[in-house]
C-alpha positions in Angstrom: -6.7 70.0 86.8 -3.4 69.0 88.8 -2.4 68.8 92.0 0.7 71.2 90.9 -2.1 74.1 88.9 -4.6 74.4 91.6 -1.3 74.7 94.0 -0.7 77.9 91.6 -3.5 79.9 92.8 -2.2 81.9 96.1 -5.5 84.1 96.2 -7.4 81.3 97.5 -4.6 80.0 100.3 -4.2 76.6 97.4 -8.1 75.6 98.4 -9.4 74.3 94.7 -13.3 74.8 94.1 -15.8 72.0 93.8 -15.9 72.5 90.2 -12.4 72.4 89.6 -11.8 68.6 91.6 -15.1 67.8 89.7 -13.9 68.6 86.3 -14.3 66.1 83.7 -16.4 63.8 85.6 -20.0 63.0 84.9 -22.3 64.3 87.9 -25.8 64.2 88.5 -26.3 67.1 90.4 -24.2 69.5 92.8 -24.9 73.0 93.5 -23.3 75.6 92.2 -19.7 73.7 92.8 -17.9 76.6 90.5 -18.1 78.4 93.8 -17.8 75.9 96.4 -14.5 75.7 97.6 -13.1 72.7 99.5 -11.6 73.2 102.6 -10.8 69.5 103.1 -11.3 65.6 102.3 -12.2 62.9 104.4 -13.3 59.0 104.5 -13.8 59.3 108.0 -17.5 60.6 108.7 -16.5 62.1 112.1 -13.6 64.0 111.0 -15.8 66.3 108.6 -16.3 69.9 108.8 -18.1 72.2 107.2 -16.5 72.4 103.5 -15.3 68.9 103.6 -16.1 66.5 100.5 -16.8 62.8 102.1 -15.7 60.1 100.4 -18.3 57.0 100.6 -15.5 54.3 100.6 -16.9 50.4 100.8 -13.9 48.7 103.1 -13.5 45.4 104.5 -15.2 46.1 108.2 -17.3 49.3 107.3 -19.2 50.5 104.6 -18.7 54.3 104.4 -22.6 54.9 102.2 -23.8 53.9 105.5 -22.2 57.1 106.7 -23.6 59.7 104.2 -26.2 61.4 106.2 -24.0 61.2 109.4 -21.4 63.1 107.4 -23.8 66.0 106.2 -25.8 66.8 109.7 
């Protein structure tokens, strides 16, 4: 799904659900992400809220796995 079709859907104030960001992607496990919706995206472990996705990104100076649990607490 597009950046343009998820920005469509005015019922939801343009927040896409987990499922439909995950769509097409092979995943292990996440729970019930039909229903989860996203309020926001971040690489940065201290900017994330509650509805965030983090993004484990291995840079130059930092490695952002090191950063997962940090992210969820």
């Amino acid at each position: 799904m597009g950046v343009q079709q998820m920005n469509q859907n005015p019922s939801r104030n343009q927040r896409p659900f987990l499922g439909d960001l995950l769509a097409g992607i092979a995943i292990q496990a996440v729970y019930n992400p039909a229903k989860c919706v996203v309020m926001g995206i971040s690489a940065d472990s201290r900017l994330v809220e509650p509805g965030f996705i983090f993004v484990a990104i291995n840079g130059n100076k930092q490695d952002g796995h090191d950063y997962i649990w940090a992210a969820i607490a």
